[in-house]
PQR file of N, CA, C, O and H, with PARSE charges and radii, in Angstrom:
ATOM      1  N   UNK A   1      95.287 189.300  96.653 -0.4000 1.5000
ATOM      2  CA  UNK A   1      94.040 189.040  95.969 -0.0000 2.0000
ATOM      3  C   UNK A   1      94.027 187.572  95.538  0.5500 1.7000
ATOM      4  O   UNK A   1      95.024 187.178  94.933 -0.5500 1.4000
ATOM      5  N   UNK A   2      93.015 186.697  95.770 -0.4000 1.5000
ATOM      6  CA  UNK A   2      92.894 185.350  95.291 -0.0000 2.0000
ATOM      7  C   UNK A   2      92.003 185.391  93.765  0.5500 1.7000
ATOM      8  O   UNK A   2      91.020 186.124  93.656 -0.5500 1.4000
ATOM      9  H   UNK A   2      92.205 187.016  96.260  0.4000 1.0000
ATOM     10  N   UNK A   3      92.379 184.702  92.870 -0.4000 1.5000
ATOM     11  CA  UNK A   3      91.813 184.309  91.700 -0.0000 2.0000
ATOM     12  C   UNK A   3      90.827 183.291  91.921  0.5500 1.7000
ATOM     13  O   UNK A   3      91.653 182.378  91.929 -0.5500 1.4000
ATOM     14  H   UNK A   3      93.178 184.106  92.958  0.4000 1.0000
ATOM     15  N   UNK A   4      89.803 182.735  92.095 -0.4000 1.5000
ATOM     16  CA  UNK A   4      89.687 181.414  91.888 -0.0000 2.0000
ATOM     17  C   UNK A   4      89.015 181.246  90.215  0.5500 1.7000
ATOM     18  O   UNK A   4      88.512 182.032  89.411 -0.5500 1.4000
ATOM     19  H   UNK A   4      89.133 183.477  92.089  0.4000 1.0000
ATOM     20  N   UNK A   5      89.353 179.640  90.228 -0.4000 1.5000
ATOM     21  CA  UNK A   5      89.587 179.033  89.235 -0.0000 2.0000
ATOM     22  C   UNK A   5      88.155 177.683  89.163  0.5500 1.7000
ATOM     23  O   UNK A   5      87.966 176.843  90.043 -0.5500 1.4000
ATOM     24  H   UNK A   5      89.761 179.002  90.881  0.4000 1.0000
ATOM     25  N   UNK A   6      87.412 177.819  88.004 -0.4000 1.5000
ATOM     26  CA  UNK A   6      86.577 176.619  88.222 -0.0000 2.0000
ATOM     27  C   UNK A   6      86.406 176.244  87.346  0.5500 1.7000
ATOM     28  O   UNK A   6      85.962 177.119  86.601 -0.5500 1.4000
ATOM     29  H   UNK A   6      87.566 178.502  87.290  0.4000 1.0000
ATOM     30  N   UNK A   7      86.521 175.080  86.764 -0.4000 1.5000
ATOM     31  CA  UNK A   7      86.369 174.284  85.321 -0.0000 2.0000
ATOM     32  C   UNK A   7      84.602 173.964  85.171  0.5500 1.7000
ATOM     33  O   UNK A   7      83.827 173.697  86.089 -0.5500 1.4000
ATOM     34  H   UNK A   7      86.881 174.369  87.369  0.4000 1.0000
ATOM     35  N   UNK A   8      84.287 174.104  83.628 -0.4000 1.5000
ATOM     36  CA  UNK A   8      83.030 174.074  83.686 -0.0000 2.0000
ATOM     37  C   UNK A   8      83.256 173.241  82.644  0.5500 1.7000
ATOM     38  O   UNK A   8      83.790 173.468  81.558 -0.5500 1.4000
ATOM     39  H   UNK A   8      84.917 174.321  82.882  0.4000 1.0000
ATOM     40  N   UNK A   9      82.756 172.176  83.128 -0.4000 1.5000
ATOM     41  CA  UNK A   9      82.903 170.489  82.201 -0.0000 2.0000
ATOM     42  C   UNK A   9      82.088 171.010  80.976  0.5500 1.7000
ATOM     43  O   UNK A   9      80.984 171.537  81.113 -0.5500 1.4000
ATOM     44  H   UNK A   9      82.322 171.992  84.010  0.4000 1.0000
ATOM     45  N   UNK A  10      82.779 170.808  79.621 -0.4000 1.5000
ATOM     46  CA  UNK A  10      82.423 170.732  78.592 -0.0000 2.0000
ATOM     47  C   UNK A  10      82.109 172.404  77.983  0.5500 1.7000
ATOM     48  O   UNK A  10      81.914 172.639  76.790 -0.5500 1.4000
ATOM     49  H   UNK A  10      83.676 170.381  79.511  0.4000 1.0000
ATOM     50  N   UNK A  11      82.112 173.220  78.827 -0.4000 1.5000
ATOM     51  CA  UNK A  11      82.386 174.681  78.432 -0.0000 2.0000
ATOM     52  C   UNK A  11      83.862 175.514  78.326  0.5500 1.7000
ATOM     53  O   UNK A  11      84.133 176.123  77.291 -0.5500 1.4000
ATOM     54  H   UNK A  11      82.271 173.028  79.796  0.4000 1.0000
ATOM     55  N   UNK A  12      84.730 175.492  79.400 -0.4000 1.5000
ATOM     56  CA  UNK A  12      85.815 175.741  79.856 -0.0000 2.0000
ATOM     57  C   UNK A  12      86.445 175.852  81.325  0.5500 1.7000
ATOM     58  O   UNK A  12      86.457 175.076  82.281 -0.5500 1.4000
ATOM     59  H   UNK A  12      84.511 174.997  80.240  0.4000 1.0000
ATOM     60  N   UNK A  13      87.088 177.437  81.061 -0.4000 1.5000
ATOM     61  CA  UNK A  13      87.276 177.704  82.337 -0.0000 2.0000
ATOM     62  C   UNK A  13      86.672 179.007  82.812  0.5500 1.7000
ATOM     63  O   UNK A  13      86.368 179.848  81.966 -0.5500 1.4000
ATOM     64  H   UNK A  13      87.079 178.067  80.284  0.4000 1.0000
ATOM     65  N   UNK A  14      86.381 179.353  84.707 -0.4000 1.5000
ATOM     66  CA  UNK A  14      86.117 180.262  85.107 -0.0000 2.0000
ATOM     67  C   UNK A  14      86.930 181.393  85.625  0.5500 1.7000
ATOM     68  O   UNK A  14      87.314 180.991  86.724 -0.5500 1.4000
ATOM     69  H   UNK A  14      86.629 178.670  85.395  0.4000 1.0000
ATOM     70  N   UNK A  15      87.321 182.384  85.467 -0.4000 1.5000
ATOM     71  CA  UNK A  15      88.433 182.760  86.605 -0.0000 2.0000
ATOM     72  C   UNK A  15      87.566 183.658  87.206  0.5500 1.7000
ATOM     73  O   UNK A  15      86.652 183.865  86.408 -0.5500 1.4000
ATOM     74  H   UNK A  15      87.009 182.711  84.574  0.4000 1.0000
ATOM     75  N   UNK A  16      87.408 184.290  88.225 -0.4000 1.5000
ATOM     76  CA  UNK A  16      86.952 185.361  89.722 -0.0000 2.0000
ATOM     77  C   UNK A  16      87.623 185.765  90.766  0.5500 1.7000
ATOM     78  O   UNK A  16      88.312 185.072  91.515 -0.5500 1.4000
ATOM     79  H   UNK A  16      88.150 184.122  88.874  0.4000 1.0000
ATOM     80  N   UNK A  17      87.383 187.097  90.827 -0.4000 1.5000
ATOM     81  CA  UNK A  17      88.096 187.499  91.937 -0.0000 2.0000
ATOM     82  C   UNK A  17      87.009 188.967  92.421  0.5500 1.7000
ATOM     83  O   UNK A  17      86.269 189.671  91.734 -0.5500 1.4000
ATOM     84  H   UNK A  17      86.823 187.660  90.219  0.4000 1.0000
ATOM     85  N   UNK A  18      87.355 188.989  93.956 -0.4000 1.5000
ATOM     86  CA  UNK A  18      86.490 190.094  94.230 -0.0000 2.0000
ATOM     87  C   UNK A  18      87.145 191.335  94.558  0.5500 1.7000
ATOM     88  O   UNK A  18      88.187 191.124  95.179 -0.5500 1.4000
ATOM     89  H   UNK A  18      87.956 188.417  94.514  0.4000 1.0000
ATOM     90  N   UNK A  19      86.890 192.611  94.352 -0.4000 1.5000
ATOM     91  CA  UNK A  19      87.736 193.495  94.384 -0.0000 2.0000
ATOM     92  C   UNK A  19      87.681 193.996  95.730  0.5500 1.7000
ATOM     93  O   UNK A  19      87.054 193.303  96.532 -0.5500 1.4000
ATOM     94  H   UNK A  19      86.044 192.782  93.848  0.4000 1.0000
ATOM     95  N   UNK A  20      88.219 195.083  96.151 -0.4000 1.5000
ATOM     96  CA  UNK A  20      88.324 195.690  97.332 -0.0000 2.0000
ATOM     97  C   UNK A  20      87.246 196.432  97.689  0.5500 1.7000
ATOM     98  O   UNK A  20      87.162 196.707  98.886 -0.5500 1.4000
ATOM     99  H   UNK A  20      88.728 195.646  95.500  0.4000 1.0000
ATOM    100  N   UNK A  21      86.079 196.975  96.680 -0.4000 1.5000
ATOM    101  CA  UNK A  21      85.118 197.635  96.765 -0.0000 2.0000
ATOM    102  C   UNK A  21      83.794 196.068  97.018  0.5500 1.7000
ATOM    103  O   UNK A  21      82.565 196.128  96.999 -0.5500 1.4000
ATOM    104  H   UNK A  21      86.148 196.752  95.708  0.4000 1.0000
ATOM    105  N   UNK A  22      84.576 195.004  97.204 -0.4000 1.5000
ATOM    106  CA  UNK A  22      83.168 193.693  97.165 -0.0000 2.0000
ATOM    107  C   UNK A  22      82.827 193.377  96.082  0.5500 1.7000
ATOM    108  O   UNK A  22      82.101 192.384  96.108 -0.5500 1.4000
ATOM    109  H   UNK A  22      85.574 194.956  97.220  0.4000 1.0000
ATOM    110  N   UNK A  23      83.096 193.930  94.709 -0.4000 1.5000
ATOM    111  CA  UNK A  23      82.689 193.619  93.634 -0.0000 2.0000
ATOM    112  C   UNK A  23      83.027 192.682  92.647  0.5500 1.7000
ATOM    113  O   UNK A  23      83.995 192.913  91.922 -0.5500 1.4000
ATOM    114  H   UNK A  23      83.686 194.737  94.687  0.4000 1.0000
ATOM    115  N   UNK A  24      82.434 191.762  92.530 -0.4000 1.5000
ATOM    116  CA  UNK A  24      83.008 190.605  91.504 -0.0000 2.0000
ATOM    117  C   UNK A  24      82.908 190.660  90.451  0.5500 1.7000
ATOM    118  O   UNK A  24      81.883 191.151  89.978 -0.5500 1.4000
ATOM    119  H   UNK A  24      81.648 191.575  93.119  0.4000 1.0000
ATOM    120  N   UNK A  25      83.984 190.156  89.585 -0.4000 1.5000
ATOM    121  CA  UNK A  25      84.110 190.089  88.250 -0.0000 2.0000
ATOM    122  C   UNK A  25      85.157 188.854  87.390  0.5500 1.7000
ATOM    123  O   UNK A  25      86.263 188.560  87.843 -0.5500 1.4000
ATOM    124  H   UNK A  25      84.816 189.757  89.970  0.4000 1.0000
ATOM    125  N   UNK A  26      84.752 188.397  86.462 -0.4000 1.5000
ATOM    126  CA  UNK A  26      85.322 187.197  86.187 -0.0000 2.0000
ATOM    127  C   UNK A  26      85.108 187.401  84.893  0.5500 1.7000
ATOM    128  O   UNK A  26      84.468 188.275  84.308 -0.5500 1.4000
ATOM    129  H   UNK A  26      83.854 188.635  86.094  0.4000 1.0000
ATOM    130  N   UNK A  27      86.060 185.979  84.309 -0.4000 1.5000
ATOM    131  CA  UNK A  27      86.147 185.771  82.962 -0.0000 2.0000
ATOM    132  C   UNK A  27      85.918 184.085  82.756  0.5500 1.7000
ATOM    133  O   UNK A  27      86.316 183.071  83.330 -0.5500 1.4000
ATOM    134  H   UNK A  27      86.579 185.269  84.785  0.4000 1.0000
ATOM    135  N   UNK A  28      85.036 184.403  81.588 -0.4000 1.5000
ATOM    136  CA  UNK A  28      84.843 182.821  81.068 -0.0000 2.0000
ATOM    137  C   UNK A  28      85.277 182.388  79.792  0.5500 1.7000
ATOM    138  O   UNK A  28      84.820 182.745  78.706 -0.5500 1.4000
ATOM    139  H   UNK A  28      84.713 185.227  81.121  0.4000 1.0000
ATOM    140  N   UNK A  29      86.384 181.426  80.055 -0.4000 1.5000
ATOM    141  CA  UNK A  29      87.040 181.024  78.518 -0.0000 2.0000
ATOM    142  C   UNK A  29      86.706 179.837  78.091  0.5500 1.7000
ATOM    143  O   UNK A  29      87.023 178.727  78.518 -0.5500 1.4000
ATOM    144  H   UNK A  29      86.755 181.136  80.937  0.4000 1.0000
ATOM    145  N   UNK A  30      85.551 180.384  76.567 -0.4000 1.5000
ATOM    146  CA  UNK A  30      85.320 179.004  76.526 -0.0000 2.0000
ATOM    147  C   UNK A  30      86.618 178.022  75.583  0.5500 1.7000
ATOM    148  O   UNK A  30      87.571 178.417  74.912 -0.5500 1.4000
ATOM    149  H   UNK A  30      85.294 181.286  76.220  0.4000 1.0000
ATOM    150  N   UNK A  31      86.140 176.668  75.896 -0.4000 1.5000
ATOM    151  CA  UNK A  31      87.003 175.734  75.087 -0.0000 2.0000
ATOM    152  C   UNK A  31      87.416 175.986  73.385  0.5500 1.7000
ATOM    153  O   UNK A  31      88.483 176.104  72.783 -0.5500 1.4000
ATOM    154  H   UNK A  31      85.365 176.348  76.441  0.4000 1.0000
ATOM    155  N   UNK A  32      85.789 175.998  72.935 -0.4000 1.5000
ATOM    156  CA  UNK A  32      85.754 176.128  71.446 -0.0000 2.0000
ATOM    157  C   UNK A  32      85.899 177.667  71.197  0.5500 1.7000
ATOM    158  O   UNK A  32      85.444 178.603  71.854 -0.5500 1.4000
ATOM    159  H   UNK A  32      84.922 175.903  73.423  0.4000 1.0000
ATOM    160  N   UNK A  33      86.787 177.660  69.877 -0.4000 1.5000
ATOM    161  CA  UNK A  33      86.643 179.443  69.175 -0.0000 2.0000
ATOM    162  C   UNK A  33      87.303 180.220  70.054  0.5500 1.7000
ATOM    163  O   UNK A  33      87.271 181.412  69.750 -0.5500 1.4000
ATOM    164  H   UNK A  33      87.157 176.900  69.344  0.4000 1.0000
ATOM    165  N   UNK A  34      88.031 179.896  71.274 -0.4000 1.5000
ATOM    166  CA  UNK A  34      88.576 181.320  71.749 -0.0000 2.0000
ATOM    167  C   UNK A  34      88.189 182.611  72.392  0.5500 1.7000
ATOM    168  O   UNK A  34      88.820 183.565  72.848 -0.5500 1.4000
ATOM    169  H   UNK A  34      88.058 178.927  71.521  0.4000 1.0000
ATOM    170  N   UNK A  35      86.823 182.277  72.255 -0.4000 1.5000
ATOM    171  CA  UNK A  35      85.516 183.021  73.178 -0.0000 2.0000
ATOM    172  C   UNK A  35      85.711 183.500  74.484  0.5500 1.7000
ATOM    173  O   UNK A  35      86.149 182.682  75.291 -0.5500 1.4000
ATOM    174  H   UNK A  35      86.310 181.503  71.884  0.4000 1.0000
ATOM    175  N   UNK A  36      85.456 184.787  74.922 -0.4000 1.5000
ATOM    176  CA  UNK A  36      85.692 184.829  76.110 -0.0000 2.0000
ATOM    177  C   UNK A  36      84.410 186.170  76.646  0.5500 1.7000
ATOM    178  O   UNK A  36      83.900 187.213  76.236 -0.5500 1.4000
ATOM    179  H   UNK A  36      85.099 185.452  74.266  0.4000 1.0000
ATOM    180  N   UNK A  37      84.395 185.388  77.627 -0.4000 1.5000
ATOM    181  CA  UNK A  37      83.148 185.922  78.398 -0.0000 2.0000
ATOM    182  C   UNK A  37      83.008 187.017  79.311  0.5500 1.7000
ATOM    183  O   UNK A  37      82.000 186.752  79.965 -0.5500 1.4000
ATOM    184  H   UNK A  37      84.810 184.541  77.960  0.4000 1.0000
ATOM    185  N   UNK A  38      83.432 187.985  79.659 -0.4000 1.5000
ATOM    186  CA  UNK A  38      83.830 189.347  80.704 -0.0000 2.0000
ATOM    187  C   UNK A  38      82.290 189.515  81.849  0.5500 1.7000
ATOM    188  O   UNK A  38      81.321 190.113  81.382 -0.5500 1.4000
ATOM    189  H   UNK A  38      84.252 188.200  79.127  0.4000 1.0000
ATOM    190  N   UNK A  39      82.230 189.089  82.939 -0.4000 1.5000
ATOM    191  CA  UNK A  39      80.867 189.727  83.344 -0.0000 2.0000
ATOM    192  C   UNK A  39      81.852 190.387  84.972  0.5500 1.7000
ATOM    193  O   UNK A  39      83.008 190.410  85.396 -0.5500 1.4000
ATOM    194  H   UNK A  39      83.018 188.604  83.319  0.4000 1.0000
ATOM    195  N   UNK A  40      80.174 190.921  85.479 -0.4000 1.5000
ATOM    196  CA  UNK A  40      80.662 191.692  87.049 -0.0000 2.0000
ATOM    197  C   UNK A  40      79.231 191.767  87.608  0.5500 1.7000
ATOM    198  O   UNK A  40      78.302 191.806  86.802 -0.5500 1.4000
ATOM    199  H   UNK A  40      79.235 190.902  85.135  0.4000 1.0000
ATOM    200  N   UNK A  41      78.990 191.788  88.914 -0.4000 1.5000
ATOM    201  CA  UNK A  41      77.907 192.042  89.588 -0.0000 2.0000
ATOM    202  C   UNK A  41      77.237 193.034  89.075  0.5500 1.7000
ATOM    203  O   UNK A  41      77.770 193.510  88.073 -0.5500 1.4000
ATOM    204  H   UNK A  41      79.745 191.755  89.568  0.4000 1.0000
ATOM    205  N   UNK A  42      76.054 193.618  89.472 -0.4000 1.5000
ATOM    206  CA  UNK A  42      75.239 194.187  89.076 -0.0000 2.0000
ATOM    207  C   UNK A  42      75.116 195.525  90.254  0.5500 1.7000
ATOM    208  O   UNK A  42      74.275 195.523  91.153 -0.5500 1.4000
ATOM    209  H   UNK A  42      75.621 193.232  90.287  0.4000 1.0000
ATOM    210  N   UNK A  43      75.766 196.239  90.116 -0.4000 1.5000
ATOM    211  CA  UNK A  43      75.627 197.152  91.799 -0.0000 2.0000
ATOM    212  C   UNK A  43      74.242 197.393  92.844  0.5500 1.7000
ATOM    213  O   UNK A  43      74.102 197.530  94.059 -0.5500 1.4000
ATOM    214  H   UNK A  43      76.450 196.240  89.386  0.4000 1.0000
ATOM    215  N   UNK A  44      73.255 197.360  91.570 -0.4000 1.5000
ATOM    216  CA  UNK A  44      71.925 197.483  92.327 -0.0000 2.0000
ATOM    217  C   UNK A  44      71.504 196.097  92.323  0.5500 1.7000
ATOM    218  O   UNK A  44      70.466 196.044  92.983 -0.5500 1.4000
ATOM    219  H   UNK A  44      73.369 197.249  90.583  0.4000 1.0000
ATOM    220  N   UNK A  45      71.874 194.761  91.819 -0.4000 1.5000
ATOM    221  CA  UNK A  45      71.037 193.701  92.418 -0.0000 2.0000
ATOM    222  C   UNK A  45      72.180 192.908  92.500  0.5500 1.7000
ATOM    223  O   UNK A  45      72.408 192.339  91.433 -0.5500 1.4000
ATOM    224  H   UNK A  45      72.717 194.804  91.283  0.4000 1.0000
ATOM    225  N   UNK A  46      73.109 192.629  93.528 -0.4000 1.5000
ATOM    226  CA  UNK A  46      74.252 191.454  93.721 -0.0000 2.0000
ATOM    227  C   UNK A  46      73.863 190.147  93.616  0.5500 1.7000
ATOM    228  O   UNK A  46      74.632 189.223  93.876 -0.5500 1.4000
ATOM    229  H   UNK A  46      72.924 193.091  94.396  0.4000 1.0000
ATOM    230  N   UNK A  47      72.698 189.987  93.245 -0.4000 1.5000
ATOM    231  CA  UNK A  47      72.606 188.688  92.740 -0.0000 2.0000
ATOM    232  C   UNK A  47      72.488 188.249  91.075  0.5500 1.7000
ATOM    233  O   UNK A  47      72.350 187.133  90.573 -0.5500 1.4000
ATOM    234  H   UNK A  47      72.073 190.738  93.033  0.4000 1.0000
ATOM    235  N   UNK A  48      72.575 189.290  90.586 -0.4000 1.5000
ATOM    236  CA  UNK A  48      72.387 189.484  88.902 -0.0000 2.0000
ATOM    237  C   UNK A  48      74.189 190.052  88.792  0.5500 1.7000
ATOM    238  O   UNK A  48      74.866 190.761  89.537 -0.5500 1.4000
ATOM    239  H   UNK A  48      72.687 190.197  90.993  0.4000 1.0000
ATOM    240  N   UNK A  49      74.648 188.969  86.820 -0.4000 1.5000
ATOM    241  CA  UNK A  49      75.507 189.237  87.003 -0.0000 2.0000
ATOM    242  C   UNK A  49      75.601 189.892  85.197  0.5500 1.7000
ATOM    243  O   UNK A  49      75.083 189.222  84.304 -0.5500 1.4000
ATOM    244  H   UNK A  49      74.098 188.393  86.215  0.4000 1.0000
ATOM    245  N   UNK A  50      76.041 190.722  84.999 -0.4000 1.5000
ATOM    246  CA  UNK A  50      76.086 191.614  83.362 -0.0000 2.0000
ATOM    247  C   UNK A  50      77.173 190.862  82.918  0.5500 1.7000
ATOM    248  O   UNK A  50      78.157 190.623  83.618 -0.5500 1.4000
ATOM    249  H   UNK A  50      76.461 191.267  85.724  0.4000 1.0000
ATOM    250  N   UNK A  51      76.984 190.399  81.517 -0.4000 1.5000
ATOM    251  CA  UNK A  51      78.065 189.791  80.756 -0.0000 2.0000
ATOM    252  C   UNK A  51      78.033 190.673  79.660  0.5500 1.7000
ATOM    253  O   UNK A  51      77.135 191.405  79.245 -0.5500 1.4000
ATOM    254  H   UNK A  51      76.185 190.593  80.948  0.4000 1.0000
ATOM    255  N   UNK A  52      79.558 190.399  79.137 -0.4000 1.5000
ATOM    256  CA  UNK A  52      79.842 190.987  77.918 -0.0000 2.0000
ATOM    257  C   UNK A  52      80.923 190.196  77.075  0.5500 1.7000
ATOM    258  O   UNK A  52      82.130 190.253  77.313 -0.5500 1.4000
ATOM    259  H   UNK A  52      80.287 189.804  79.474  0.4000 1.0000
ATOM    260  N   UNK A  53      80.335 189.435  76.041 -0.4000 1.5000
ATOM    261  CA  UNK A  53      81.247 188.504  74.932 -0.0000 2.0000
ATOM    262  C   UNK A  53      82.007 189.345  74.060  0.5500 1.7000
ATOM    263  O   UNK A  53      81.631 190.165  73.223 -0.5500 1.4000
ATOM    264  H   UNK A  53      79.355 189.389  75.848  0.4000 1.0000
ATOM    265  N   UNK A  54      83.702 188.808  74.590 -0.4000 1.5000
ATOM    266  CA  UNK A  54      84.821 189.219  73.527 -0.0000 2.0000
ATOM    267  C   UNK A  54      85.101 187.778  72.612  0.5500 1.7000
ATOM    268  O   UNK A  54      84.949 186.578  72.843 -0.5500 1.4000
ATOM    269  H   UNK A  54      84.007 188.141  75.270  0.4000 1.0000
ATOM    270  N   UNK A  55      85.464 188.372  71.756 -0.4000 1.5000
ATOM    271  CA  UNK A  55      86.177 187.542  70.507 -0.0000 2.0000
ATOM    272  C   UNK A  55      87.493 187.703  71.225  0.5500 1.7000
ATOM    273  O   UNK A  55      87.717 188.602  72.036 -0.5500 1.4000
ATOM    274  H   UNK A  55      85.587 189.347  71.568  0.4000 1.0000
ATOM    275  N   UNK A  56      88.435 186.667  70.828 -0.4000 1.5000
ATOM    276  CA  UNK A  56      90.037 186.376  71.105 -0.0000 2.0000
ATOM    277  C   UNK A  56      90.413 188.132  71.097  0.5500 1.7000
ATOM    278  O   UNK A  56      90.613 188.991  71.956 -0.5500 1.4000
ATOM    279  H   UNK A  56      88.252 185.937  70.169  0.4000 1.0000
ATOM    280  N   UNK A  57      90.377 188.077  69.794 -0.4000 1.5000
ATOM    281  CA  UNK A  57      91.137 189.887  69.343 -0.0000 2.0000
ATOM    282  C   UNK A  57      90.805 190.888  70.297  0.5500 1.7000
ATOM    283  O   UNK A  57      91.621 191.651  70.814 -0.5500 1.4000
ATOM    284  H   UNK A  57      90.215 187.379  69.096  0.4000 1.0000
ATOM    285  N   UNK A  58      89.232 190.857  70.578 -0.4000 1.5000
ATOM    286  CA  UNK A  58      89.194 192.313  71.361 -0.0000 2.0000
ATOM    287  C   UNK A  58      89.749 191.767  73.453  0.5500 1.7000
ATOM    288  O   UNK A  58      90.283 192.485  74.298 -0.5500 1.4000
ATOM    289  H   UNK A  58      88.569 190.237  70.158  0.4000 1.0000
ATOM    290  N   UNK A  59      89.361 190.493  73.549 -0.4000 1.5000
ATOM    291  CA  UNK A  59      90.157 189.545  74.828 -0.0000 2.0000
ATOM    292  C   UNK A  59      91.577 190.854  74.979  0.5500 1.7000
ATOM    293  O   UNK A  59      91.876 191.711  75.810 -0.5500 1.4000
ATOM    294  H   UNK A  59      88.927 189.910  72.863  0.4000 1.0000
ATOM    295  N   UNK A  60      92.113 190.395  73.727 -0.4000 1.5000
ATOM    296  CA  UNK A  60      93.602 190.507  73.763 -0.0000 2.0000
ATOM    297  C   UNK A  60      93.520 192.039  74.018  0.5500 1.7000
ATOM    298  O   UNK A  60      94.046 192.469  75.044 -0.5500 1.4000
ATOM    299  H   UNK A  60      91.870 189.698  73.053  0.4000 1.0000
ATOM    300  N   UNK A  61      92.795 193.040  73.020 -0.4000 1.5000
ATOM    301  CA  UNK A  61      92.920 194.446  72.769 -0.0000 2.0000
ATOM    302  C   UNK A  61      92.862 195.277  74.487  0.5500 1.7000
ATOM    303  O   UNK A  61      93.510 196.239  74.899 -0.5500 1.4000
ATOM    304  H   UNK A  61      92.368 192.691  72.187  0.4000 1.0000
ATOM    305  N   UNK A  62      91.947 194.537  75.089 -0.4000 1.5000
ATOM    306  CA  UNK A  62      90.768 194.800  76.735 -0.0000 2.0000
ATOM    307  C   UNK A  62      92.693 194.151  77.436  0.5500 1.7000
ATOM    308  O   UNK A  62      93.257 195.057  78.049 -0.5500 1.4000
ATOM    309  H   UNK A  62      91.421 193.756  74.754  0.4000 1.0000
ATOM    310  N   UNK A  63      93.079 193.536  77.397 -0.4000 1.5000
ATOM    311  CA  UNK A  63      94.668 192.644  77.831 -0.0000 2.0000
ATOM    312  C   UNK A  63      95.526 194.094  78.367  0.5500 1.7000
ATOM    313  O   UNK A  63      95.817 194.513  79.487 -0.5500 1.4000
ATOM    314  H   UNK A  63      92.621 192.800  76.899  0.4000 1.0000
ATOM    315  N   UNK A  64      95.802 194.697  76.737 -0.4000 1.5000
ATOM    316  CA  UNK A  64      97.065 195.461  76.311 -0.0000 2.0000
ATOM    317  C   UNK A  64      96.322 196.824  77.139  0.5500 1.7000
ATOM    318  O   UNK A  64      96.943 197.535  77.929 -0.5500 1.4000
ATOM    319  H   UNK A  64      95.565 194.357  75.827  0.4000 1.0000
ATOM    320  N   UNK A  65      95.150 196.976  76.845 -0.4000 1.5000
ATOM    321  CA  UNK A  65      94.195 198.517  77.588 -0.0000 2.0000
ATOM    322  C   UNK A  65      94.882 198.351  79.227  0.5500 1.7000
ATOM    323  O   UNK A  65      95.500 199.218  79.844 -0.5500 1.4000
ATOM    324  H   UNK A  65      94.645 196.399  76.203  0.4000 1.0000
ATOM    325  N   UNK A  66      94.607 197.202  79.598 -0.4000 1.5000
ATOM    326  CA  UNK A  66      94.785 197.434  81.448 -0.0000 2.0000
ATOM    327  C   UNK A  66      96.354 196.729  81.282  0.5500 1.7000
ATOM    328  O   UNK A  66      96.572 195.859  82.124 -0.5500 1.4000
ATOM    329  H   UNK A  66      94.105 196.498  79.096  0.4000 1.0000
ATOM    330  N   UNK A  67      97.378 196.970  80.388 -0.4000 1.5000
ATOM    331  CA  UNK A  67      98.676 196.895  80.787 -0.0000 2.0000
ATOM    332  C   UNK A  67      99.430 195.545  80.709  0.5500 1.7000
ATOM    333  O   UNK A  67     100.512 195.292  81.239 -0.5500 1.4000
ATOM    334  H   UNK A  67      97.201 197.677  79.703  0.4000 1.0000
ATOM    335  N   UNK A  68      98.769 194.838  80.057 -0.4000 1.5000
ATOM    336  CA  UNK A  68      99.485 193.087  79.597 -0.0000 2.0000
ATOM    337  C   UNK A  68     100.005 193.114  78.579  0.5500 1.7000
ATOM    338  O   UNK A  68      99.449 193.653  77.623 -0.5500 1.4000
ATOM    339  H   UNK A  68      97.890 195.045  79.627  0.4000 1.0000
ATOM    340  N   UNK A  69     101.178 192.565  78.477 -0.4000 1.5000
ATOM    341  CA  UNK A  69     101.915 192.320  77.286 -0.0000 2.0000
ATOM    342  C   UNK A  69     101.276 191.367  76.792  0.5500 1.7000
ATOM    343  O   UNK A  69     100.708 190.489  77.442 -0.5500 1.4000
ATOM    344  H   UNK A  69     101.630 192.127  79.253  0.4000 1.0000
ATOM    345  N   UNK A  70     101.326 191.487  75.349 -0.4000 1.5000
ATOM    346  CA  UNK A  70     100.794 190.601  74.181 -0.0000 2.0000
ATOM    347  C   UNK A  70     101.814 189.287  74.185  0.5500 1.7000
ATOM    348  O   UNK A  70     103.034 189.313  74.024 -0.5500 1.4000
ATOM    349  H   UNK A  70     101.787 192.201  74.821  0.4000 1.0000
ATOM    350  N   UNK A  71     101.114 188.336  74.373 -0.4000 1.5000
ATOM    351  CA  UNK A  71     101.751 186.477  74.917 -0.0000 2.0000
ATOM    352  C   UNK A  71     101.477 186.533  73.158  0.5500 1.7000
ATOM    353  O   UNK A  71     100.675 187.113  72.427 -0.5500 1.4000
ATOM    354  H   UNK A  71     100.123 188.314  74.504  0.4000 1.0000
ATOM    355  N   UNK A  72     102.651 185.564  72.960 -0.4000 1.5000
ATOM    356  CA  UNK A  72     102.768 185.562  71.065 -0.0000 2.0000
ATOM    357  C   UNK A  72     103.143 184.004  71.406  0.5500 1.7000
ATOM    358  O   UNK A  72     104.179 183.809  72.043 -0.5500 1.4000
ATOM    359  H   UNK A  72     103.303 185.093  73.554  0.4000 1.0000
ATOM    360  N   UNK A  73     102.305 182.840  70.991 -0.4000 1.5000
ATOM    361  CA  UNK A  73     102.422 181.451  70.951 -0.0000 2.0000
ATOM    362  C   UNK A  73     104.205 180.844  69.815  0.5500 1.7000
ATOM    363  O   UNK A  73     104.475 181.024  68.628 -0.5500 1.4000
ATOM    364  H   UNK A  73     101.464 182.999  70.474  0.4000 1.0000
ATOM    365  N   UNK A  74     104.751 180.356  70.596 -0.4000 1.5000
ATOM    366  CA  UNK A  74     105.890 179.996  70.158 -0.0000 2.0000
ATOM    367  C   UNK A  74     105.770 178.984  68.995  0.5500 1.7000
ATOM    368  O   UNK A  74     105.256 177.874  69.134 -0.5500 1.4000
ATOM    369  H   UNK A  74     104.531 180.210  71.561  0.4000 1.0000
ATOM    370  N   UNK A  75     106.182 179.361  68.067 -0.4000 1.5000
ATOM    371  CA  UNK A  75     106.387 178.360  67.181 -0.0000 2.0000
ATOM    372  C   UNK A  75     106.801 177.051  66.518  0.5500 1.7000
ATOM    373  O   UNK A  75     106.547 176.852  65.330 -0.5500 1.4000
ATOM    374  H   UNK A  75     106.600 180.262  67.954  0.4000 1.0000
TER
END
């Protein structure tokens, strides 16, 4: 599976990847606040894409749900 990666000058970063069913879904992290952006195609219009804004905490909570260990910033 490829990730791609696209910097959005003065917002952040993009990540995407398409699944095995064709379906895309990505995350947008913005720079400021820790914000993060969850969207995916739209099944009935592939050109429309549904977003859904996490805060850092629930980022992390949505992380640990699909099986990521909690990254703890070194001190």
């Amino acid at each position: 599976m490829q990730i791609e990666r696209t910097t959005l000058p003065g917002i952040g970063v993009r990540h995407t990847f398409t699944t095995e069913q064709g379906r895309r879904i990505g995350i947008v992290e913005y720079q400021v606040g820790g914000r993060r952006e969850f969207f995916h195609d739209d099944p009935d219009d592939p050109d429309r894409m549904v977003n859904l804004t996490l805060t850092r905490t629930e980022a992390t909570a949505l992380a640990t749900l699909l099986g990521f260990p909690e990254l703890v910033a070194a001190a």
